[in-house]
C-alpha positions as a Python dict, from the first residue, in 0.01 Angstrom:
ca = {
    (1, 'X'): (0, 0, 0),
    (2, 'X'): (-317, 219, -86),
    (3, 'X'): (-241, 648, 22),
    (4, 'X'): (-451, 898, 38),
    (5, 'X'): (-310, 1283, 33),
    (6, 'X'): (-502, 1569, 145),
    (7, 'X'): (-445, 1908, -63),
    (8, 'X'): (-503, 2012, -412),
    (9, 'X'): (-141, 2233, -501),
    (10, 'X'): (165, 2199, -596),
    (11, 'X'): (289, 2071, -256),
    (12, 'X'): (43, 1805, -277),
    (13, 'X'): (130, 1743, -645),
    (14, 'X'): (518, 1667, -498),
    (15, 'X'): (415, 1486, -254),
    (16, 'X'): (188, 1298, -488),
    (17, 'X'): (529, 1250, -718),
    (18, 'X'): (775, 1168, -472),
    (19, 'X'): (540, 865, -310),
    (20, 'X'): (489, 718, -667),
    (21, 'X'): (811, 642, -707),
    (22, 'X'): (815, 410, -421),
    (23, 'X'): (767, 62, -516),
    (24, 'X'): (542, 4, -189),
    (25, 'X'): (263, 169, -314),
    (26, 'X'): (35, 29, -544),
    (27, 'X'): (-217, 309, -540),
    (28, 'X'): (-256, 681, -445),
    (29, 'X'): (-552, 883, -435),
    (30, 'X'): (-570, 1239, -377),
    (31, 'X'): (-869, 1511, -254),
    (32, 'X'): (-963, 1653, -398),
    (33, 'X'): (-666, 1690, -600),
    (34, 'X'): (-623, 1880, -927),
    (35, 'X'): (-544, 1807, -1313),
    (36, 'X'): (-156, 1736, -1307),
    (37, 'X'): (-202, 1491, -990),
    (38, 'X'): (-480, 1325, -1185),
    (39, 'X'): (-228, 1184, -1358),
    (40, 'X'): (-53, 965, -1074),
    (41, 'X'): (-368, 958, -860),
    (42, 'X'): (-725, 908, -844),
    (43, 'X'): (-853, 1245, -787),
    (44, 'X'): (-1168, 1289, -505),
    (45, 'X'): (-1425, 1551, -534),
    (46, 'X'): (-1396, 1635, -134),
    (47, 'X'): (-1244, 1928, -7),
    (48, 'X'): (-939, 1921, 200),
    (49, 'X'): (-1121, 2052, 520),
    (50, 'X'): (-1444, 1789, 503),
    (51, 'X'): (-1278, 1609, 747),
    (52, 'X'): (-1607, 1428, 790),
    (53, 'X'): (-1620, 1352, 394),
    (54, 'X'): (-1238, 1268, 378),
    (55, 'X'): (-1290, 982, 711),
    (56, 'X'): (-1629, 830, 511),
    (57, 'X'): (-1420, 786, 242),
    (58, 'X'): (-1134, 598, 403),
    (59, 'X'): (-1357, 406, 551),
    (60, 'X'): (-1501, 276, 288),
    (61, 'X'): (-1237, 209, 65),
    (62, 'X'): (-908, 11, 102),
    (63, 'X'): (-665, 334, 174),
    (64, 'X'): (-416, 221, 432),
    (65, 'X'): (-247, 548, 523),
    (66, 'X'): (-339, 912, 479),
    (67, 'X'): (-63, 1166, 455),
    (68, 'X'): (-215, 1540, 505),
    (69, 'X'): (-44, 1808, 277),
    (70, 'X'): (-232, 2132, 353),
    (71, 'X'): (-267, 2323, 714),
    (72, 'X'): (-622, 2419, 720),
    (73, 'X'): (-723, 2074, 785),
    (74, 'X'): (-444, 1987, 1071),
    (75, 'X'): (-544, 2325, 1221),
    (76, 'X'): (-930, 2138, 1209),
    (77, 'X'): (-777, 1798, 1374),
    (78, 'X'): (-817, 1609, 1070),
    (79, 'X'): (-548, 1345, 1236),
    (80, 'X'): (-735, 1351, 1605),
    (81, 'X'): (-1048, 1257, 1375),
    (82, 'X'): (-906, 968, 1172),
    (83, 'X'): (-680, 823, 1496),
    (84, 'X'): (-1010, 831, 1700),
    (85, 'X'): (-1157, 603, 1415),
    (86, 'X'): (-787, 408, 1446),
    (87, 'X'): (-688, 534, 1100),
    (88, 'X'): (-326, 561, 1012),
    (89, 'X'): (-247, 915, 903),
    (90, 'X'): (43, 1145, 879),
    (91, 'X'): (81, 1488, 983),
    (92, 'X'): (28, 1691, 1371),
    (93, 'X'): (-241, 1647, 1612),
    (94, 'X'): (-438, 1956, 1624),
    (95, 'X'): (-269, 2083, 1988),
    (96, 'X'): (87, 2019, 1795),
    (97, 'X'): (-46, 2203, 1475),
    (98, 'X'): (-119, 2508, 1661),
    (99, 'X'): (275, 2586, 1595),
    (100, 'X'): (153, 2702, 1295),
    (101, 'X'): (-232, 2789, 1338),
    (102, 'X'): (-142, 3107, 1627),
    (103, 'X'): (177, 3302, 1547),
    (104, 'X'): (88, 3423, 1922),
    (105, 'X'): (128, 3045, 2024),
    (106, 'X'): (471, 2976, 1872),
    (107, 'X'): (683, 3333, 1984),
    (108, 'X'): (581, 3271, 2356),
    (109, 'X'): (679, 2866, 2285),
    (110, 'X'): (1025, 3094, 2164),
    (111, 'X'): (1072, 3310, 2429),
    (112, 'X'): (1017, 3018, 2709),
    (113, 'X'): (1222, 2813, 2548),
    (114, 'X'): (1480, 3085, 2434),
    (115, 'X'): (1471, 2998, 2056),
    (116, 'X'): (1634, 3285, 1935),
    (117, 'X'): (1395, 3514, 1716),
    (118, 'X'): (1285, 3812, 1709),
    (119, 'X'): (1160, 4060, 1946),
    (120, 'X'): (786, 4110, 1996),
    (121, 'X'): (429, 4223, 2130),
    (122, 'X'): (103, 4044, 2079),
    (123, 'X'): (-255, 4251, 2099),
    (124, 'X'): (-611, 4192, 2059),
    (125, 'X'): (-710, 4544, 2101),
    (126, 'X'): (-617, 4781, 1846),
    (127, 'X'): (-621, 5070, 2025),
    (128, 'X'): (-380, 4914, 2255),
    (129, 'X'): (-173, 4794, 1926),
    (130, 'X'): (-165, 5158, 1784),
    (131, 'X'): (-65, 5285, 2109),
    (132, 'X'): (243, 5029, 2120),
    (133, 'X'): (348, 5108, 1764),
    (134, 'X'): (360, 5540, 1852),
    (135, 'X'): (693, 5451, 2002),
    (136, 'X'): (802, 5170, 1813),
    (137, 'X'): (1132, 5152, 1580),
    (138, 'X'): (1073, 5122, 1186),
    (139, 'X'): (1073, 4954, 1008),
    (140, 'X'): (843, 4699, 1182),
    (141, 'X'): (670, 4368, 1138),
    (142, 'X'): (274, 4333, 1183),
    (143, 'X'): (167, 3927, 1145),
    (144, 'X'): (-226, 3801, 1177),
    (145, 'X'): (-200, 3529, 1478),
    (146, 'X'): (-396, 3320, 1247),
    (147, 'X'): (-343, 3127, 843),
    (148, 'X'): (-371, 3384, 599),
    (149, 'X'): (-267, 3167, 292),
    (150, 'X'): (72, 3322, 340),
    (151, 'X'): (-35, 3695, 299),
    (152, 'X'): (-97, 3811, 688),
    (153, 'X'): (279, 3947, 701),
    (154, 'X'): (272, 4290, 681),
    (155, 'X'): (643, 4492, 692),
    (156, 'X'): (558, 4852, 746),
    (157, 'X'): (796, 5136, 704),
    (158, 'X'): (638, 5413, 862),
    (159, 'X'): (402, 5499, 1143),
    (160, 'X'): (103, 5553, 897),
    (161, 'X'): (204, 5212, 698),
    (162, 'X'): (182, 5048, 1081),
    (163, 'X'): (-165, 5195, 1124),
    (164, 'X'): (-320, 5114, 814),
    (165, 'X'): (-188, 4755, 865),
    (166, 'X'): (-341, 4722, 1208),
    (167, 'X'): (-695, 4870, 1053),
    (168, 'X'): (-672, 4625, 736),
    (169, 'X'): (-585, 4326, 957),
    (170, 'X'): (-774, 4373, 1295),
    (171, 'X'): (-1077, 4642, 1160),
    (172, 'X'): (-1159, 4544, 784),
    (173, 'X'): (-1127, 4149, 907),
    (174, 'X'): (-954, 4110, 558),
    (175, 'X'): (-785, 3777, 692),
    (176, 'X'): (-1109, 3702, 920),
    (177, 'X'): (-1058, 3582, 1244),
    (178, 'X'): (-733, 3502, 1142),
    (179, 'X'): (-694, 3872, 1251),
    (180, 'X'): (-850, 3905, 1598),
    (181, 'X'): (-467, 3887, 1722),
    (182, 'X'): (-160, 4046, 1594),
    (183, 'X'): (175, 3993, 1642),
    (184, 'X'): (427, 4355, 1632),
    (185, 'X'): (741, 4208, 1568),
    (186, 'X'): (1093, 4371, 1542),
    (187, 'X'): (1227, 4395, 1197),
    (188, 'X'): (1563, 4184, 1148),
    (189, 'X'): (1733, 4180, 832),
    (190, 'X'): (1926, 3925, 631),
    (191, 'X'): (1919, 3620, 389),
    (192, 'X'): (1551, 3388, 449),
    (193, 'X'): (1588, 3048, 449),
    (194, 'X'): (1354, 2784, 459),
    (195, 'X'): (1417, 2407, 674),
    (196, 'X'): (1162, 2142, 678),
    (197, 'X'): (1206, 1871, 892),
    (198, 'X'): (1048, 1513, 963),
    (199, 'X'): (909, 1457, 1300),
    (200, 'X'): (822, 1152, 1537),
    (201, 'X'): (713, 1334, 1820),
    (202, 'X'): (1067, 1320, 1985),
    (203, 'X'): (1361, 1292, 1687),
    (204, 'X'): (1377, 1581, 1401),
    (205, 'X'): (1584, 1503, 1149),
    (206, 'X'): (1599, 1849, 944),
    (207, 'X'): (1573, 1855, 532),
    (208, 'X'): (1790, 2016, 287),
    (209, 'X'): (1768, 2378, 268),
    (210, 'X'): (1553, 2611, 48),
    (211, 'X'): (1493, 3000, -23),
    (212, 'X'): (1198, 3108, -107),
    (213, 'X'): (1059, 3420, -280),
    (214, 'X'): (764, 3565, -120),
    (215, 'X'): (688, 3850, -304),
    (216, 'X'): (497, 3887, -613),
    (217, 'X'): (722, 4113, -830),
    (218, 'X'): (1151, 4101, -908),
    (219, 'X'): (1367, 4244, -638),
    (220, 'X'): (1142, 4131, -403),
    (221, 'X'): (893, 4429, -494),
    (222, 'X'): (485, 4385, -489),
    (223, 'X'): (247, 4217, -247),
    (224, 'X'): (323, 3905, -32),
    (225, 'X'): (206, 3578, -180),
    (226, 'X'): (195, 3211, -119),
    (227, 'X'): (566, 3216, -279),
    (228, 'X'): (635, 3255, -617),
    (229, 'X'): (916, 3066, -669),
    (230, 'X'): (1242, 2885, -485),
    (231, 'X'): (1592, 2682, -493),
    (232, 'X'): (1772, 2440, -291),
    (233, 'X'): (2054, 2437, -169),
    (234, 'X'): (2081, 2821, 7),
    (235, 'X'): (2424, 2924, -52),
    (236, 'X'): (2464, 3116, 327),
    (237, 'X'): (2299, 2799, 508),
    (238, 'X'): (2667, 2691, 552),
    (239, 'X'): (2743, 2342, 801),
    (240, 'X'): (2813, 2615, 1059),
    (241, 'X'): (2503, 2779, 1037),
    (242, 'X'): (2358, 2428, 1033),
    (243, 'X'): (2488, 2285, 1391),
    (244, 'X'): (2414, 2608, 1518),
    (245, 'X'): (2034, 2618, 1429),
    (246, 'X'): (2016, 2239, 1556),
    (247, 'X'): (2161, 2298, 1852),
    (248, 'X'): (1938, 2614, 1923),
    (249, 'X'): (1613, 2601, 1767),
    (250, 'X'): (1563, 2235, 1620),
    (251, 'X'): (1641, 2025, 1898),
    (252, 'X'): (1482, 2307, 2135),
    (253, 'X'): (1158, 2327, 1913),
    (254, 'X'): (1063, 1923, 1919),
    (255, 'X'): (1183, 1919, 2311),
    (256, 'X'): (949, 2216, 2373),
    (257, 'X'): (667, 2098, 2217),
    (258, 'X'): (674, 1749, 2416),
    (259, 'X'): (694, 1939, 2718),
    (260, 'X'): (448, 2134, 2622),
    (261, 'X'): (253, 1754, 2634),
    (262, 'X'): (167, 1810, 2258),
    (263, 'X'): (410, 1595, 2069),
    (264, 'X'): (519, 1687, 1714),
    (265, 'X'): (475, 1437, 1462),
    (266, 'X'): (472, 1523, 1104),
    (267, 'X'): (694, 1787, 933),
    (268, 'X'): (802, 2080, 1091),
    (269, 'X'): (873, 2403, 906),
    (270, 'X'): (1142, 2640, 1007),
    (271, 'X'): (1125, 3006, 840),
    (272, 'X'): (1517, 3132, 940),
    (273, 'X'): (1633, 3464, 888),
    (274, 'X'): (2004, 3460, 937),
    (275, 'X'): (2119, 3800, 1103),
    (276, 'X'): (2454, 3898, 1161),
    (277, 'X'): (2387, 3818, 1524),
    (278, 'X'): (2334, 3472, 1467),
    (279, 'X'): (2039, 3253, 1301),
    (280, 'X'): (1668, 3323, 1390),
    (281, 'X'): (1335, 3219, 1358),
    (282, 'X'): (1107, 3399, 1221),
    (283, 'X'): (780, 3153, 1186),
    (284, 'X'): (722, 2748, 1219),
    (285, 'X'): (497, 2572, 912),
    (286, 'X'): (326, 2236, 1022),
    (287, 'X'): (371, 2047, 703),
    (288, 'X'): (577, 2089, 402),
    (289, 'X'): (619, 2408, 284),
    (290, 'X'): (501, 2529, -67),
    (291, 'X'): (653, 2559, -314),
    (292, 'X'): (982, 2477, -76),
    (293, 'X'): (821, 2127, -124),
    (294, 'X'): (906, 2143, -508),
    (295, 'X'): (1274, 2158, -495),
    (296, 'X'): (1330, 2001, -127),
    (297, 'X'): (1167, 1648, -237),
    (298, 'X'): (1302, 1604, -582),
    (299, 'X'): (1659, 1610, -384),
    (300, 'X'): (1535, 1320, -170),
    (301, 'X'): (1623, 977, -259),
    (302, 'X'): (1517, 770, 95),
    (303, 'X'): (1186, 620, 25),
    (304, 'X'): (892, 840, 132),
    (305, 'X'): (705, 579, 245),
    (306, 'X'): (976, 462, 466),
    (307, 'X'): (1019, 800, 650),
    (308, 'X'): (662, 856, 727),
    (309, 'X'): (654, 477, 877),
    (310, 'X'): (954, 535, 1093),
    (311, 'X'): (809, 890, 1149),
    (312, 'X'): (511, 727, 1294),
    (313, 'X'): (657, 473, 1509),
    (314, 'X'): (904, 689, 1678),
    (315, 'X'): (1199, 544, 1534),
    (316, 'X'): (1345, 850, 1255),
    (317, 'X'): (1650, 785, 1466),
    (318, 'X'): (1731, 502, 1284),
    (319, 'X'): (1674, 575, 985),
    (320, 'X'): (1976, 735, 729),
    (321, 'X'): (1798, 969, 531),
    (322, 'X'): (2009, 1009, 199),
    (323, 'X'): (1950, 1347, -68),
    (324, 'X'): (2150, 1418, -379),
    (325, 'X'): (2370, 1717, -422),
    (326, 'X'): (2208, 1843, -734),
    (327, 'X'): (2045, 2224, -736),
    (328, 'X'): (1686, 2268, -804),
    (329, 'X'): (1501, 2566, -896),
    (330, 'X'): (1114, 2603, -890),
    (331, 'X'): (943, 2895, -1074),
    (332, 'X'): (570, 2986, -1048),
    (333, 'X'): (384, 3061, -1296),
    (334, 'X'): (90, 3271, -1131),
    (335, 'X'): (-225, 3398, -1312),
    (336, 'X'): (-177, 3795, -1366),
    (337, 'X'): (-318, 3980, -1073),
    (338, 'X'): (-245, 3752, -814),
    (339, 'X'): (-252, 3747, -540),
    (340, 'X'): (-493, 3979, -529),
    (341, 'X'): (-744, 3957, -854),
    (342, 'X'): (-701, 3760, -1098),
    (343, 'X'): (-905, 3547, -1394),
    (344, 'X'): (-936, 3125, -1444),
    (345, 'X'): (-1028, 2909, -1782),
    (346, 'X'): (-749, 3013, -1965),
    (347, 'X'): (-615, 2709, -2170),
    (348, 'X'): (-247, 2590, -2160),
    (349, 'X'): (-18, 2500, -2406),
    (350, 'X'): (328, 2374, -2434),
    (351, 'X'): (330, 2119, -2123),
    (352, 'X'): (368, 1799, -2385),
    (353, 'X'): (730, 1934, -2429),
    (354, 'X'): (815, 1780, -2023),
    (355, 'X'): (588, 1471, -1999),
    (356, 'X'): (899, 1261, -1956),
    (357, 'X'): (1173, 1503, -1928),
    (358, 'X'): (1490, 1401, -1689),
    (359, 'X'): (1578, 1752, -1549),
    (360, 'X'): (1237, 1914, -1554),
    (361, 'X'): (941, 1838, -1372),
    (362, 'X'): (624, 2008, -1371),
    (363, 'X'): (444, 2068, -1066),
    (364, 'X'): (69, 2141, -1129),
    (365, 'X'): (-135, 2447, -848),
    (366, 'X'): (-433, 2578, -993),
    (367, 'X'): (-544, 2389, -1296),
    (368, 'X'): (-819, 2200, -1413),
    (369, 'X'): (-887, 1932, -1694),
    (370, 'X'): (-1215, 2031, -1960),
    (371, 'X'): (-1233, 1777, -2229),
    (372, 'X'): (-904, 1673, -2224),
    (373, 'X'): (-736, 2092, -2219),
    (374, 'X'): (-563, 2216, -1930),
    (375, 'X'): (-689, 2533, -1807),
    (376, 'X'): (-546, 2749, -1530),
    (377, 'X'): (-792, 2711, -1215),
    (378, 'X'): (-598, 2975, -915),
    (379, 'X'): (-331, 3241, -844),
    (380, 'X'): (-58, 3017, -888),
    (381, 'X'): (-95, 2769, -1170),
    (382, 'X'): (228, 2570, -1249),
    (383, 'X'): (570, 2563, -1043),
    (384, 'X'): (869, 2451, -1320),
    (385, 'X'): (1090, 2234, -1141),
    (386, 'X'): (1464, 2194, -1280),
    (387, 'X'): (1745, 1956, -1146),
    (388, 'X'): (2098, 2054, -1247),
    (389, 'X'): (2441, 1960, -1125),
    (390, 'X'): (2475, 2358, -1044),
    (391, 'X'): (2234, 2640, -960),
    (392, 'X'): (2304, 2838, -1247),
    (393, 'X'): (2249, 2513, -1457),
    (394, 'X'): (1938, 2443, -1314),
    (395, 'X'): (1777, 2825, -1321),
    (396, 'X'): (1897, 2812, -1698),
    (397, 'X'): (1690, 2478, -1734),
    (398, 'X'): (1404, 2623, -1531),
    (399, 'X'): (1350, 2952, -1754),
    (400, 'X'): (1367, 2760, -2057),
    (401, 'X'): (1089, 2551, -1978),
    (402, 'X'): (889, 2886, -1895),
    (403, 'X'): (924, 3032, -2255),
    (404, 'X'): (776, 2696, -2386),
    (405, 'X'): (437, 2677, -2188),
    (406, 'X'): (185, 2954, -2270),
    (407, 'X'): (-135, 3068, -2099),
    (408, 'X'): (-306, 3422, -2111),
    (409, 'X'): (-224, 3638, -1864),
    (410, 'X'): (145, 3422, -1727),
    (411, 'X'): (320, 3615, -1479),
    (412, 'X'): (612, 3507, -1313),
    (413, 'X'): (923, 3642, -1180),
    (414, 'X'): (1260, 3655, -1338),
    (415, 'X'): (1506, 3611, -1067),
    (416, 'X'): (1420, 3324, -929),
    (417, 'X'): (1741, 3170, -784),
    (418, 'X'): (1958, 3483, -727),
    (419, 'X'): (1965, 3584, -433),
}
């Protein structure tokens, strides 16, 4: 079997790594890919959202399955497109995807469907938005309705902090349209967890569990980012916590979307926040989430392939999906400034020490191959995976390979794995 994934980070890089190990596929090609994925797939020079580009190439070579990694293009129907052409691909219809393309979209699919999460107001006039937030509680949430690359969550502490948020988001455009809406959430408090789960449109079976660390600095200090680092398992998502969040928001979320009439297939993201009034959502993803996918899939040890097939044909019900018990712990290493400014072409050294490591795996971002040197090529550049029998095992491992791979300008976080 011949797969094509769609993406070019470290998500896509797992993905990339997880379906190589299945002895059912005989080649994988990626786009456009980046410099560690060249290395298990045929890297193609079309962006992830030339949906056009992506179907021509299909089309005209012998890829027999297409599994899409990033959001941008399920938010742009890449899987509409390639079913119209009767291509087999892997991921939401556009109608599902919009779970995660309008924050406004998936609280009122909450509220109807009373998915516990938090309590909220949605605005597409400002003034009306300032208005609301004169009497509001703090501290308070303000979310662009649209992607953001992870960064339209704004928690502001103060009236003026509320403002400012509602000018940068809905005035200054700074996430673009993403920002014509808001969402004014209530501020809940308590550990973050992260659940992906594979979809057929009418069975969820839910992943293992991850935290991830969204901010850019220790202690959870700095700007939001696309996640600097995370671990699997979370110690507070206890078997308790587990039923419970089946029983009221997984089971509920797949059920509301088909009676919504847009069926889920693909793999659904749950962002918890576990309160001491119970578990609750705080946003869905519509693919795997990143770097969550770093840690979640080197726990997996059911065939990839094999999911996404039974995925597809309605049938994840019979499958028994099987993961290992081992802790993981993914660090990023991020190019200094990000997420906000930050500089590219710097070379990298020390990744020869992992090539065929056991326990470490490194998961490639923003890099790029120049006459045979790795260079750094985005914000986040590397995620350094480690598998241990224990988390403090595996966050040992993972910080050990950090000291050992070198770029100008490495930033990275230091607690990765503690809370």
């Amino acid at each position: 079997m011949n797969i094509l994934v769609v993406g070019s980070g470290g998500r896509e890089h797992a993905i990339v790594w997880k379906l190589a190990q299945s002895s059912r596929v005989d080649k994988l090609y990626c786009a456009p890919g980046n410099a560690g994925i060249a290395s298990l797939a045929e890297c193609v020079d079309i962006a992830a959202t030339d949906i056009e580009g992506l179907l021509a190439f299909v089309k005209a070579n012998p890829v027999d399955l297409t599994v899409v990694g990033m959001d941008d293009p399920l938010m742009l129907g890449i899987v509409d497109r390639f079913e119209s052409e009767g291509l087999s691909i892997f991921g939401p219809r556009q109608n599902a995807a919009i779970l995660e393309g309008s924050k406004v979209f998936s609280k009122e699919l909450m509220e109807k469907y009373h998915i516990p999460t938090a309590a909220y107001a949605s605005f597409s006039d400002p003034v009306l938005a300032k208005a609301y937030i004169q009497s509001s509680d703090y501290p308070l949430v303000i979310k662009a309705d649209g992607l953001a690359l992870g960064k339209g969550v704004l928690i502001c502490d103060s009236l003026q902090e509320a403002e400012a948020a509602i000018h940068t988001i809905m005035i200054e455009k700074k996430f673009g349209a993403a920002g014509d809406t808001i969402v004014v959430e209530e501020f809940i408090t308590g550990p973050e967890v992260s659940v992906l789960a594979f979809c057929d449109g009418e069975h969820i079976v839910p992943m293992v569990s991850a935290q991830d660390h969204k901010r850019a600095m220790d202690g959870d200090q700095g700007l939001n980012t696309g996640g600097m680092g995370t671990f699997s398992p979370s110690k507070y998502y206890t078997e308790a916590i587990h039923d419970i969040c089946v029983q009221q928001i997984y089971q509920p979320s797949i059920e509301a979307m088909k009676q919504e009439g847009r069926p889920f297939t693909g793999i659904m993201f749950f962002g918890l926040m576990l309160t001491d009034k119970g578990p609750k959502l705080l946003e869905y993803n519509a693919r795997f989430g990143d770097p969550e996918a770093q840690v979640v899939l080197p726990r997996l040890q059911t065939d990839l392939v094999d999911i996404i097939e039974h995925a597809m044909d309605g049938k994840l019900n019979e499958m028994d999906i099987q993961w290992d018990n081992q802790s993981t712990v993914c660090v990023i290493l991020a190019s200094g400034g990000y997420p906000i400014q930050y500089e590219k072409g710097y070379a990298i050294n020390g990744l020869e020490h992992f090539q065929d490591h056991k326990d470490i795996t490194v998961f490639h971002a923003g890099t790029r191959l120049d006459n045979g040197k790795y260079l750094t090529n985005g914000g986040r550049v590397l995620g350094i995976t480690a598998t241990a029998n224990d988390m403090t095992a595996a966050r040992e491992k993972a910080y050990q390979a950090v000291d050992k791979i070198h770029f100008e300008k490495k930033h990275y976080r230091k607690d990765i794995g503690l809370k």
